[in-house]
N, C-alpha and C positions, 0 to 999 in steps of 0.2 A: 504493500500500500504506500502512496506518496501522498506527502500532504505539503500543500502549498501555503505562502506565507500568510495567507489570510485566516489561516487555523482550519478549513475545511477539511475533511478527509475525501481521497480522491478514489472512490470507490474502482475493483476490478470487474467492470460489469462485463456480460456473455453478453455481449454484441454482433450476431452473428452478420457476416457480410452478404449483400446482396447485389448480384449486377445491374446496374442502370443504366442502359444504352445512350439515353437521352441526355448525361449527364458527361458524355463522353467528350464535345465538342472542343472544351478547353484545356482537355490532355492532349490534344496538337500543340497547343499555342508554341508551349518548349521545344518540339521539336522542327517546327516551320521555322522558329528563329533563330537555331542551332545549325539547322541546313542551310538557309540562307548568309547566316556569317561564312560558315565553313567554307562554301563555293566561292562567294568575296572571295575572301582573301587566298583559295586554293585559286582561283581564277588570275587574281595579281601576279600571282607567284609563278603561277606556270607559265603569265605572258612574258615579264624579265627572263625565264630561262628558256625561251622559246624563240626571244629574239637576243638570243647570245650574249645576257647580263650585258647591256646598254650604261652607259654613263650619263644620268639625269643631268641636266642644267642643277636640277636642287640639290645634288650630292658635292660633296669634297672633295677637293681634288684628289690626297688621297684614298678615298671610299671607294671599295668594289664592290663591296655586297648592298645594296639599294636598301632603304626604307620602305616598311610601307607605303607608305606618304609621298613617296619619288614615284614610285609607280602607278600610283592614284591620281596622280598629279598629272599623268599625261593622255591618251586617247583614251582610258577607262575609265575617268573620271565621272560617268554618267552611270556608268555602273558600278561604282563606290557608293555614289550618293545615292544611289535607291538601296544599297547595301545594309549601309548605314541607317538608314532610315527605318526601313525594316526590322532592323536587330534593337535600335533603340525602342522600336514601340512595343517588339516583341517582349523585350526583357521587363520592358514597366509593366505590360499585362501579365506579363507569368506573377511577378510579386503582388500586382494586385489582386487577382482572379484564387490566387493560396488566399488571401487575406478575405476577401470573399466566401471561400470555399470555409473556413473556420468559422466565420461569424454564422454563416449558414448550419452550423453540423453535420457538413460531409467531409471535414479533416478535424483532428484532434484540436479541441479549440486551446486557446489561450486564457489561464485560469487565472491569473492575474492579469492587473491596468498597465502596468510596466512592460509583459511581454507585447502588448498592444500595443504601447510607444513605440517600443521597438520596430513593429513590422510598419507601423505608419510610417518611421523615419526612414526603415529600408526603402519603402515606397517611394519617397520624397528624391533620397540619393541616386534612385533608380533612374526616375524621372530627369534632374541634375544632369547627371551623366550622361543620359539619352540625349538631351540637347546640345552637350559637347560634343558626342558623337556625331551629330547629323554635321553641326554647324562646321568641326573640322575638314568635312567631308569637302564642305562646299568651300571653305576658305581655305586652300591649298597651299600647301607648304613650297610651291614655287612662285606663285604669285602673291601671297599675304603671309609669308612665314611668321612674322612676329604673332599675329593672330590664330593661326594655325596651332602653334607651340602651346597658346592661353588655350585653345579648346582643347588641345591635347592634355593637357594637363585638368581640366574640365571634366573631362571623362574619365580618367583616371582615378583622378580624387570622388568623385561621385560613386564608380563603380566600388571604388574598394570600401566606402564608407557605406555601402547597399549592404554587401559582402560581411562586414564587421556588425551591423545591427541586424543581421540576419542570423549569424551565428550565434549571438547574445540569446535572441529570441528561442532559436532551439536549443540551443543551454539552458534555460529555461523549463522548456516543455519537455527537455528529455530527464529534469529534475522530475517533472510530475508523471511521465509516462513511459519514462524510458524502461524501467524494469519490466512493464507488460509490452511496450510496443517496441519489439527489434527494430523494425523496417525505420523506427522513429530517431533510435541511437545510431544506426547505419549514418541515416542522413544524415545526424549534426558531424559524427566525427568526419565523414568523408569533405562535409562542407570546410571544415574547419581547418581540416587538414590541406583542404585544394585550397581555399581563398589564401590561407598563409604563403602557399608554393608562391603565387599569382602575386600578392602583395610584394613578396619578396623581390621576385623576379622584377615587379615594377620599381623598386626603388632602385636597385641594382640600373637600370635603363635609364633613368630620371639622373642618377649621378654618371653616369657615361657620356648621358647625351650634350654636345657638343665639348666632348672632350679628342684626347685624338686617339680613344679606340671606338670611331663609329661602327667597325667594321661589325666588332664584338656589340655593340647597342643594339645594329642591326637586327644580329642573329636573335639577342633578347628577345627585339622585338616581335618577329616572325613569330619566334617561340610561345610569346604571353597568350599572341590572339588565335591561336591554335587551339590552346589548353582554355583558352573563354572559351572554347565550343563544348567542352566534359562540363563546364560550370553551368553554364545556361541547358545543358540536357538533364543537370539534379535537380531541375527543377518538375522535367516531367517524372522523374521516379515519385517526389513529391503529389504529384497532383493524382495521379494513375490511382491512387487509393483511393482518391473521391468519389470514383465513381461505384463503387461498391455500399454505398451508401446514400440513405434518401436524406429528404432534409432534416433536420433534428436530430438522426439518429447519434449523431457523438456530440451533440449539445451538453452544455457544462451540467447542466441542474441532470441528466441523466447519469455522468460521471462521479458527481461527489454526494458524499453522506448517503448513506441504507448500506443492508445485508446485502451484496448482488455476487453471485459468481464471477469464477477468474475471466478475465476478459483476455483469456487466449486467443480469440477469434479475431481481434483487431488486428490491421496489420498484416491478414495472411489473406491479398486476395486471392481469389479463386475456388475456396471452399464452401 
């Protein structure tokens, strides 16, 4: 049994799961957005090395390995921007649509006001970040670098503070429900452990960049937005349990105080 700081007991009720087709819709949402990044910047990557790693106007003179942002910057630039565009609106609905999906009770809700800050403020940073992304997109690191660099950095800082009050939040809930719900402790530590990679990696690139190993920033950076594609797909492991449940069914007042059976059945769709 878990009990939250409000003194309630968080009862292990027998919640048996049920499939709801209709409820399915917004278990895309993570992976449309996760597809759509991925071909971005798999798309960039394979034009630079298709046209025989080019030397951008926006690169160094010594830099051989290209920037994102060098490559974006020239005839694909029309497919960055809807890239970007995509991935930013995708990512703010996957955080809102979980946020949703709790308040509703078809994901394990949030028993305290705090874990609710939390996911508001993920939302907020989410949002942040998504408009760095777009706007980097459009203001190009060869024609508007100084501005480019400020969204760059826009997006970065937004993402990783999404990243950081997302993982607060399931720290949280895997206090309340971690010992009945696996699938629940899965999430936080893989979250915890990928954002930290991610965060790292980003400061690692942030003190490179415009120093004189761009070459090594580079590869950073390929790197980071690769490994965003596993980050934004834990959001559909996340959400895939909702739909095994109607509305109310893991509603709070259902969770805490009374006798109820072990609530083994949470967490294991498909039975």
């Amino acid at each position: 049994m878990a009990r939250p700081a409000h003194g309630r007991r968080v009862s292990q009720t027998n919640v048996r799961p049920h499939r709801h087709h209709h409820h399915w819709w917004y278990v895309w949402i993570p992976l449309a957005t996760a597809a759509m990044w991925f071909g971005t910047v798999l798309a960039l990557l394979v034009t630079w090395l298709a046209q025989h790693r080019p030397h951008y106007v926006s690169m160094s003179p010594d830099q051989t390995i290209a920037y994102i942002s060098d490559v974006a910057a020239d005839f694909l630039k029309p497919l960055f921007i809807v890239g970007c565009a995509i991935t930013a609106v995708g990512f703010f609905l996957c955080l809102s649509v979980e946020r949703w999906a709790r308040h509703q009770g078809r994901l394990l809700p949030n028993m305290r006001r705090r874990e609710k800050v939390m996911s508001t403020l993920a939302i907020i940073a989410s949002f942040v970040g998504g408009v760095g992304l777009i706007l980097l997109s459009i203001f190009d690191t060869k024609r508007h670098p100084s501005m480019h660099r400020g969204f760059l950095l826009m997006f970065v800082a937004g993402t990783a503070f999404s990243a950081i009050f997302t993982i607060i939040e399931f720290r949280w809930l895997d206090k309340s429900f971690g010992r009945s719900f696996r699938a629940l402790r899965a999430a936080y530590i893989f979250k915890a452990v990928y954002a930290t990679i991610l965060i790292a990696l980003a400061i690692a690139f942030g003190a490179l960049l415009g120093s004189s190993h761009q070459n090594t920033a580079a590869i950073i950076e390929w790197t980071i937005s690769f490994l965003f594609t596993l980050y934004l797909l834990s959001f559909w492991t996340d959400l895939r349990h909702s739909k095994d449940f109607s509305k109310g069914e893991l509603a709070p007042e259902r969770l805490v105080a009374g006798d109820r059976e072990d609530m083994r059945y949470v967490g294991e769709p498909g039975m």
